[in-house]
C-alpha positions in Angstrom: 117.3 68.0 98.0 113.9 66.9 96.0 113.6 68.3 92.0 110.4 69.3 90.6 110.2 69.6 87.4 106.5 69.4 86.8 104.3 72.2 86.9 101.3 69.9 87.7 103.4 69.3 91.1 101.2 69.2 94.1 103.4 71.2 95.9 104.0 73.8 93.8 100.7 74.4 92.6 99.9 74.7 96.6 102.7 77.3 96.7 101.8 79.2 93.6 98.2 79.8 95.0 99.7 81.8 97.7 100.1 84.5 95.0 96.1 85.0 95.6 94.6 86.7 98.7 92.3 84.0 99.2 94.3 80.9 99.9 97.2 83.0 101.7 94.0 83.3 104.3 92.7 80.1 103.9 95.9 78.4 104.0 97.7 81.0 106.8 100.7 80.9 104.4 102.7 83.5 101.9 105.1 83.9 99.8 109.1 85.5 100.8 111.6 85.9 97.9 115.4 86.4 98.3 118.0 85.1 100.4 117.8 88.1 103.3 114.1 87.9 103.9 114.4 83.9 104.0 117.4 84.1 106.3 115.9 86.6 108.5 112.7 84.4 109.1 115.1 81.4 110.2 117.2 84.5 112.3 113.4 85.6 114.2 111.1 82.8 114.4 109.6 82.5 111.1 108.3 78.8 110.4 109.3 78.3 106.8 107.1 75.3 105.5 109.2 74.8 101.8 112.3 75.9 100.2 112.2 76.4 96.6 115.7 77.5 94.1 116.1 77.7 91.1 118.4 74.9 89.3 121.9 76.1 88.5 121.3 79.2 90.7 122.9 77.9 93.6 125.6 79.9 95.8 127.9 79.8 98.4 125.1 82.5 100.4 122.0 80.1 98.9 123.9 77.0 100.1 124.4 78.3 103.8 120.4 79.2 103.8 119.7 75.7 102.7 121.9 74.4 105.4 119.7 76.6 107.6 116.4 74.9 106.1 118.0 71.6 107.0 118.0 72.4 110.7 115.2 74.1 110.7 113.1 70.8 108.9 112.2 73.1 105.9 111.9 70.7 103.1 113.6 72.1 100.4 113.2 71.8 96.4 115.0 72.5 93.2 112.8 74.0 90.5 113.0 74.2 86.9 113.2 78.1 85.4 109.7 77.4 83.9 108.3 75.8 87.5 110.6 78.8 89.4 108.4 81.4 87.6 105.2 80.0 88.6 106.3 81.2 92.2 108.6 84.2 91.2 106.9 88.1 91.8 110.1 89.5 91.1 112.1 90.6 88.0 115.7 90.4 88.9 115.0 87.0 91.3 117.9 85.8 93.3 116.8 82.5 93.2 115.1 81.7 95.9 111.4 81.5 97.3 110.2 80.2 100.9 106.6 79.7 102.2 106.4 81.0 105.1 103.4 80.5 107.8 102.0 83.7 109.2 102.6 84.6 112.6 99.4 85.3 115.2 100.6 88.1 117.7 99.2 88.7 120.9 97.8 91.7 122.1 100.5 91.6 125.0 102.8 90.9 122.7 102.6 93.9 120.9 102.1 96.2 124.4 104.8 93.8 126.3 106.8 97.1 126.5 105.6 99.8 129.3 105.2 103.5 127.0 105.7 102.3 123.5 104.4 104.1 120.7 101.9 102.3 118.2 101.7 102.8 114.4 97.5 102.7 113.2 97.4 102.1 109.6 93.4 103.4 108.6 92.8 101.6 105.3 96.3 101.9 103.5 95.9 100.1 100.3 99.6 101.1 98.2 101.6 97.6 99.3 104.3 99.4 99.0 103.4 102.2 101.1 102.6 99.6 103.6 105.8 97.4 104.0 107.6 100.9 103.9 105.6 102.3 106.9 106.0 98.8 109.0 109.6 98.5 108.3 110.1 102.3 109.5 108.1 101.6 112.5 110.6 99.3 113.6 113.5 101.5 112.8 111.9 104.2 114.4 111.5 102.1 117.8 107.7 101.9 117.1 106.5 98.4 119.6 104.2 97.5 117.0 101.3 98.4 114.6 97.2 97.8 114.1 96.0 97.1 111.2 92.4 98.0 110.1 90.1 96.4 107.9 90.4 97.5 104.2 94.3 97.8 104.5 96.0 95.8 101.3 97.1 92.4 102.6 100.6 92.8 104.2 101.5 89.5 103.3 101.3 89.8 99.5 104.5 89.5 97.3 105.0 93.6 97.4 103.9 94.4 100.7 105.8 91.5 102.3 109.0 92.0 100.4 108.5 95.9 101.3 108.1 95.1 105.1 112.0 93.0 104.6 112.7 91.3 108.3 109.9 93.3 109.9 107.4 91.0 109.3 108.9 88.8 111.1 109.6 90.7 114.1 107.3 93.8 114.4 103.9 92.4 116.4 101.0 93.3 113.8 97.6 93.3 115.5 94.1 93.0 113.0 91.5 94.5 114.1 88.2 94.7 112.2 86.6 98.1 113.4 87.2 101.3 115.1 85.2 101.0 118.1 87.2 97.9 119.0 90.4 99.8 118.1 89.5 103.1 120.5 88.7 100.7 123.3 91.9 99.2 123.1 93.8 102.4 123.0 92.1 103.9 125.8 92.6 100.2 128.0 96.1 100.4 127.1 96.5 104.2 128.1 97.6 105.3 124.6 97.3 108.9 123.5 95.5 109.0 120.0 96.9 111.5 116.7 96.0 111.4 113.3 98.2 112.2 110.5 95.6 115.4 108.9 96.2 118.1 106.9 94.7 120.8 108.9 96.0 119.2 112.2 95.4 121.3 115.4 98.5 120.6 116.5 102.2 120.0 115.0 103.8 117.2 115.4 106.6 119.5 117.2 104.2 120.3 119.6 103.0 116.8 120.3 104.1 115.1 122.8 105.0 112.0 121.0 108.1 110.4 122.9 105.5 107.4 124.4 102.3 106.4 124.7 101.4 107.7 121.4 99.2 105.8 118.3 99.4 107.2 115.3 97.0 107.1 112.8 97.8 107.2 109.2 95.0 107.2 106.7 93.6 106.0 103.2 96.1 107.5 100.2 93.3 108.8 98.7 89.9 109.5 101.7 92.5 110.1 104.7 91.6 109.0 108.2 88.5 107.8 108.6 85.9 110.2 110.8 85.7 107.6 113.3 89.8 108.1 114.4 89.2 112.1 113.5 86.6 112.8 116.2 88.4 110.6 118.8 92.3 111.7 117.8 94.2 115.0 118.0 94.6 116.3 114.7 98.1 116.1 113.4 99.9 118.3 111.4 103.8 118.1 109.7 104.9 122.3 109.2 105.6 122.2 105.7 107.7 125.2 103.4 105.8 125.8 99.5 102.9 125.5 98.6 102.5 121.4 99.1 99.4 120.3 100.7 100.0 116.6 101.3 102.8 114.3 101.5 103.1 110.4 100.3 101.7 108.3 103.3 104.8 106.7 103.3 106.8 109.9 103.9 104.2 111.3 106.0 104.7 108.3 108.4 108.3 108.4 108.3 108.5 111.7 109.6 106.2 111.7 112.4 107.7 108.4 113.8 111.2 109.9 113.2 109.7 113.1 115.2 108.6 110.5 117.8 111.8 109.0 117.8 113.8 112.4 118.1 111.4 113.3 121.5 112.3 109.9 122.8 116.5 110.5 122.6 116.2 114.1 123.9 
């Protein structure tokens, strides 16, 4: 194992820029933090590029994930604190930081599996709200999810560390507009619902065991008009006098509604 103890280091100063939007897309390249995430990107086909821990902060559970790196040909590096906080996003780090390179999915990669339901994120912007929807879409036996254009970058520090494992094994799909996005939904013979307010229907009443996308909307605008005209409304039955719900919660509990249908 290689010591850096400069922060002038090539490599680290590549691998601090991947804090920024901008090189993560120019470089296709992003941060993970902790010793789960990392191991679970050598568990499901993550490429890690570098290993990075902190000096002195070695453990038996960081010593087996550098054994990992070894197989894997990650080259790994011990940092000083003051170089290990160049690259840390976290307060209570556990002393360890990968780069990972992102993954391009396939469109048949993410419909591989006949009358799985889709998650459509319309714009989400909270990171954390993000990596909480993806990783419940997995949990929920979701095959995947679309991103839109103007959704936060799920490969930031938050959103990634949010999303856990998922990002390494939920298929993610970018697409830039909805026009492109209704096309595909109708090729691929998915039903469309988005998550409204004043939804026609309840999401009891749906009939969201398979073939469903669902559409989850801006925290602050909703779902865009485009997805309104062409979806069924969506409504979660609520007791009180609460209007909305987090997007986060929202999207929990019509996947977990969708789930339900699906083990009946």
């Amino acid at each position: 194992m290689d010591s850096i103890s400069s922060k002038d280091n090539r490599i680290l100063k590549q691998a601090a820029a991947l804090k920024e939007k901008k090189y993560r897309d120019s470089l296709g390249m992003y941060l993970v933090e902790g010793p789960n995430f990392i191991r679970d990107a050598f568990l499901y086909g993550g490429r890690l590029r570098f290993i990075f821990t902190r000096a002195g902060a070695l453990s038996a559970e960081l010593e087996d994930i550098i054994r990992l790196a070894g197989k894997s040909g990650s080259a790994v590096y011990s940092l000083t604190d003051e170089c290990f906080a160049k690259l840390s996003d976290s307060v209570s780090s556990q002393g360890i930081i990968g780069v990972a390179e992102k993954r391009q999915w396939s469109e048949d990669e993410l419909f591989k599996e006949d009358g799985a339901n889709v998650l459509v994120l319309d714009r989400v912007q909270d990171p954390g709200n993000l990596g909480t929807m993806l990783r419940t879409a997995e949990a929920m036996g979701f095959a995947g999810a679309v991103l839109m254009k103007g959704c936060c970058d799920v490969y930031g520090p938050k959103a990634a560390r949010a999303c856990a494992g998922s990002l390494f094994r939920l298929p993610l799909l970018f697409i830039g507009d909805e026009a492109e996005a209704l096309e595909l939904f109708r090729r691929r013979g998915k039903r469309l619902y988005a998550a409204v307010m004043d939804g026609e229907l309840s999401c009891m009443d749906a009939e969201l065991s398979q073939n469903a996308a669902i559409v989850i909307g801006n925290e602050g605008n909703g779902v865009s008009e485009g997805f309104i005209r062409a979806a069924t409304g969506l409504r979660i039955p609520m007791a009180g006098s609460i209007e909305s719900l987090n997007a986060a919660a929202a999207s929990a509990m019509l996947m977990y509604e969708a789930y339900r249908q699906k083990l009946k």
